[in-house]
C-alpha positions in Angstrom: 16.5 -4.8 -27.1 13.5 -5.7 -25.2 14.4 -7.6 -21.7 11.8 -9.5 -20.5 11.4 -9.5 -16.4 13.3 -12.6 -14.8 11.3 -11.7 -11.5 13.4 -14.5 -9.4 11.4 -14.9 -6.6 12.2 -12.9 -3.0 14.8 -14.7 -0.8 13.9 -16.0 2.3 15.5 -14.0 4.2 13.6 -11.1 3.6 12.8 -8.9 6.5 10.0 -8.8 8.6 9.1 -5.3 7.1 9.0 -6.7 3.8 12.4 -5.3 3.0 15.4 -7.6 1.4 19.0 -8.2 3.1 21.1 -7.3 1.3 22.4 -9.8 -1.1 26.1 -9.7 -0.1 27.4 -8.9 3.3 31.0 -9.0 4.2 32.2 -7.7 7.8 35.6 -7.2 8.6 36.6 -10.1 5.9 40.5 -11.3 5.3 41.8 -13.7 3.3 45.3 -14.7 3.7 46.5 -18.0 1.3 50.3 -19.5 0.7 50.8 -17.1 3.9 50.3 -13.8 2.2 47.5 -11.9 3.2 45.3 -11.0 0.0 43.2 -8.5 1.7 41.9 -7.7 5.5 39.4 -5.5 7.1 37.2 -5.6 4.2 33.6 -4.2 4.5 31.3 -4.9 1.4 27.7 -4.5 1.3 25.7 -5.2 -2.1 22.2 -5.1 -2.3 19.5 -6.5 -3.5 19.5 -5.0 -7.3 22.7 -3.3 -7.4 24.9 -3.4 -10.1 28.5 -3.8 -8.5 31.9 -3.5 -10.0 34.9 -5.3 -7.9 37.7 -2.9 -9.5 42.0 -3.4 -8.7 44.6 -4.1 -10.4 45.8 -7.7 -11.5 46.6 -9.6 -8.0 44.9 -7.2 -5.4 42.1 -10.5 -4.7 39.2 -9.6 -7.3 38.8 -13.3 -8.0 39.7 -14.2 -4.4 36.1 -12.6 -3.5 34.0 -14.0 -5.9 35.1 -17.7 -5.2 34.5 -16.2 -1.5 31.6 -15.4 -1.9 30.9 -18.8 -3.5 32.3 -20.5 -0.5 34.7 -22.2 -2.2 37.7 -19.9 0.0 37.1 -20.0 3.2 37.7 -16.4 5.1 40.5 -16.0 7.8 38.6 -13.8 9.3 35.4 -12.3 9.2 31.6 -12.7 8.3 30.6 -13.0 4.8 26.2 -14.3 4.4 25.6 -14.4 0.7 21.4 -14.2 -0.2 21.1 -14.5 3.8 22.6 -17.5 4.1 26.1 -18.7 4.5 29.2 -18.7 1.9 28.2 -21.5 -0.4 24.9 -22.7 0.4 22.8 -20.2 -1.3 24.9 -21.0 -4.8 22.1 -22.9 -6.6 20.6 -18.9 -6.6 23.6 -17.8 -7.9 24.5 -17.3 -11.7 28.7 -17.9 -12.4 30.8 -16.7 -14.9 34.6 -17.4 -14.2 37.5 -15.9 -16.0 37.2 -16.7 -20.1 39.4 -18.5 -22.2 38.7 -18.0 -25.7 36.8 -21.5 -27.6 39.2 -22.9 -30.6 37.5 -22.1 -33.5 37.4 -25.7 -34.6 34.8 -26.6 -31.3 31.7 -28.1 -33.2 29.4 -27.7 -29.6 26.5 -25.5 -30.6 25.9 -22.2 -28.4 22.7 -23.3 -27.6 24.4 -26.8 -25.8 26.2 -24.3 -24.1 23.8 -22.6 -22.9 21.7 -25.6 -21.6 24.6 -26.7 -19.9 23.7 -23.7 -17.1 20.8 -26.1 -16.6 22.0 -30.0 -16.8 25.6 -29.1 -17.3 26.5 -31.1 -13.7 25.5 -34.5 -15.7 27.9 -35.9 -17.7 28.2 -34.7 -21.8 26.1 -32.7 -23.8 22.3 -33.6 -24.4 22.4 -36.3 -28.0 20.3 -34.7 -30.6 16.6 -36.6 -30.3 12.9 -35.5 -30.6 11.9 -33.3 -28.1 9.4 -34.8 -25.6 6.8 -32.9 -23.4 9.3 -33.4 -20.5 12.0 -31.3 -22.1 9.6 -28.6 -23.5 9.9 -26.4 -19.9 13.9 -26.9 -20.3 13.8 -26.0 -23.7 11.7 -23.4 -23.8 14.3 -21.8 -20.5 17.0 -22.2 -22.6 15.6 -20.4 -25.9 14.3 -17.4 -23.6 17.7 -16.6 -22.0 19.0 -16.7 -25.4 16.5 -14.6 -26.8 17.0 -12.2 -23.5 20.3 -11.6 -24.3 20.4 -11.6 -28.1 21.5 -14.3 -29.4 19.0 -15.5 -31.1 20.6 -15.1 -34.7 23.9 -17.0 -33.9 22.9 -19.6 -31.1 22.7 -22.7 -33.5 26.4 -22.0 -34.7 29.3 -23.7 -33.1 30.4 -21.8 -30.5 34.0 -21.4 -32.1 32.9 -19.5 -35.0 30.8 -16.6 -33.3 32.9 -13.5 -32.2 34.1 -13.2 -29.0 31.5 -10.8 -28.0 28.9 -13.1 -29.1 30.3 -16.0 -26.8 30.0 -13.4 -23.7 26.2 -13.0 -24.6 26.0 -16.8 -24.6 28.1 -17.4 -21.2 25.8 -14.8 -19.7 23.1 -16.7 -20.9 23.9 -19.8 -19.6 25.0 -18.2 -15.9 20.8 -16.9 -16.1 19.0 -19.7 -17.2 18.8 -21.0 -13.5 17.0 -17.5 -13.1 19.3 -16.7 -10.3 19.0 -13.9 -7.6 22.5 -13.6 -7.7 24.8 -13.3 -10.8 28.8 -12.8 -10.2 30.9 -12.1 -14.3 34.2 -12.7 -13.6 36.3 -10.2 -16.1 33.6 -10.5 -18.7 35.0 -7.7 -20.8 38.5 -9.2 -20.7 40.2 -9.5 -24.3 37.2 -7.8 -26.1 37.2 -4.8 -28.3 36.0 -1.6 -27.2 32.2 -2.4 -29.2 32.0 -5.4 -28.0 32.6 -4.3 -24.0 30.1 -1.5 -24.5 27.6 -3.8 -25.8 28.3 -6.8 -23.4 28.4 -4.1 -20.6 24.9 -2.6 -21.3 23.6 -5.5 -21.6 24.6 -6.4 -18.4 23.2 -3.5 -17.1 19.7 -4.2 -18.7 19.7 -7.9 -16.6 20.6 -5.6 -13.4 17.1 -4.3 -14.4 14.9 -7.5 -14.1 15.9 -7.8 -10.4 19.0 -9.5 -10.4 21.8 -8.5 -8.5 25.2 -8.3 -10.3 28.9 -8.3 -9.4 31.2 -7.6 -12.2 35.1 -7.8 -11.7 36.7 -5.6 -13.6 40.0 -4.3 -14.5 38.9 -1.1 -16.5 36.0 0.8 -14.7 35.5 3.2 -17.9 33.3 0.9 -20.2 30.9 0.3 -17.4 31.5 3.2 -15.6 28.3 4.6 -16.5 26.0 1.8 -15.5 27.1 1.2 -12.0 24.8 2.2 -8.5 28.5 1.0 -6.2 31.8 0.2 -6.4 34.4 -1.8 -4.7 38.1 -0.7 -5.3 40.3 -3.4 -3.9 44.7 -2.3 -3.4 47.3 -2.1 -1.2 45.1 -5.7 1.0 42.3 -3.4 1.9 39.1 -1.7 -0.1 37.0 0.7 -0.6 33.6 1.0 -1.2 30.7 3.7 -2.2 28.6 5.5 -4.9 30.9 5.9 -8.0 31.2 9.6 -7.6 32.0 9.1 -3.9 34.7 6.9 -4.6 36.2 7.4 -8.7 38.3 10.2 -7.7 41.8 11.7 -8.3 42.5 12.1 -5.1 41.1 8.1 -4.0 42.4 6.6 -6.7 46.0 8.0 -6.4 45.9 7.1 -2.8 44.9 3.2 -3.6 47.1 2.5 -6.1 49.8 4.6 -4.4 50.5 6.3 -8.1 48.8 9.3 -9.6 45.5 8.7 -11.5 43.4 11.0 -12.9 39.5 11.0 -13.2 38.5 13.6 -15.9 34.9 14.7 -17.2 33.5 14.2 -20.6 31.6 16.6 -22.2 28.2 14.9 -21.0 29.6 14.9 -17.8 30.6 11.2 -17.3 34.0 10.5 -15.7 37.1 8.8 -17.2 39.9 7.1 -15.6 43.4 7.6 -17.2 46.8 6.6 -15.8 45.2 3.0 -14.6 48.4 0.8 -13.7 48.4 -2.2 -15.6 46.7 -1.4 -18.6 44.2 -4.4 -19.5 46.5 -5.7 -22.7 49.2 -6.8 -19.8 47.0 -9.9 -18.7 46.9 -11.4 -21.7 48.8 -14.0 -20.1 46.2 -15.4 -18.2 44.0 -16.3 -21.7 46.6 -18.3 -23.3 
């Protein structure tokens, strides 16, 4: 698949040199809520471009960071400027998908309404069906290219509940980029989706990351996108760690995090594996009722 160049335009903030800040910056962060501390003395630095995984188990404060990072937590302690600015005002640049819940098959709303809603979504109800005017055209014309981008051209004009779940991802992640954001944080995107579906949801991910934008992907299994990542953050035990995949997807880390052995093994091609993860991802079922 082709991906045509979102070129979002530079931030601001750019240096004097010419050279971006980087798009996340978190110094010495905490967040403690209900009086348990989440995670403290956390150091994150994305930049501009990167494709970032935020890896833990369940409960270590995956989530916790992205709404951070959105401004809608506040931190206990620390500094956290997001696109140079601070928590929260920079989120009309930023593209967000939260945690999924799967669509009853019976919903009727098209996936292209759902895509448009990452554009007017913040009035109230979907756009009526009427003829298109020369005011929509630029809207509409948004709308069909992010759906093209991340093909879904075939399948956008069926309800949304009778598309496979996979297909629904690749509409989501349409809808988070039709803004054409600098910024674009998937929140467990591979969650409940078969191992095709997470490998084609993941590398197309990896294509956006490609255009320009800068992604954040929580995850709870590092090996489907494993491949495609430039950093990591590992988030256990209330702190992190952070680095180049090979720095930090290690036995010896990894067994230290999570305080239980793990074992990173090599495929044939060379490309690491993860095995003995705590909390396989079919435990969190729970939270997709």
């Amino acid at each position: 698949m082709s991906l045509t160049l979102l070129d979002p335009a530079a931030p601001d903030d750019a240096g004097l040199d010419g050279t971006a800040e980087p798009a996340v910056r978190l110094v010495g962060g905490a967040m403690v809520l209900g009086g348990r501390t989440v995670w403290s003395d956390v150091d994150v630095t994305v930049g501009t471009g990167e494709f970032v995984a935020v890896l833990g188990p369940n409960g270590v404060g995956k989530s916790t960071l992205i709404k951070a990072i959105l401004g809608l937590l506040p931190l206990t302690a620390g500094t956290l400027t997001v696109l140079g600015e601070t928590a929260g005002r920079a989120n009309p640049h930023i593209g967000y998908l939260p945690q999924r819940r799967s669509f009853d098959p019976g919903l009727r709303i098209r996936g292209v309404d759902v895509v448009r809603l990452g554009l007017d979504g913040h009035r109230w109800g979907l756009p009526l069906p009427r003829r298109r005017t020369r005011t929509d055209a630029p809207s509409s014309d948004r709308v069909a290219e992010m759906i093209r981008l991340v093909g879904a051209t075939d399948y956008a004009r069926r309800p949304i509940g009778q598309v496979s779940g996979g297909e629904q991802q690749r509409l989501l992640i349409a809808q988070a980029l039709v803004q054409e954001p600098h910024l674009l944080l998937l929140d467990e995107p591979l969650d409940s989706l078969d191992l095709p579906n997470q490998a084609s949801v993941a590398a197309l991910v990896a294509d956006i990351c490609q255009t320009g934008v800068t992604v954040m992907l929580v995850a709870h299994d590092v090996n489907p996108i494993l491949s495609y990542l430039d950093r990591v953050i590992y988030l256990a035990h209330g702190g992190a760690v952070e680095g180049h995949p090979d720095e930090v997807i290690t036995s010896e880390t990894l067994s230290r995090l999570y305080d239980t052995p793990i074992e990173v093994l090599r495929t044939r091609d060379g490309q690491p594996v993860v095995v003995g993860q705590p909390e396989a991802p079919a435990h969190h079922h729970d939270r997709h009722p």
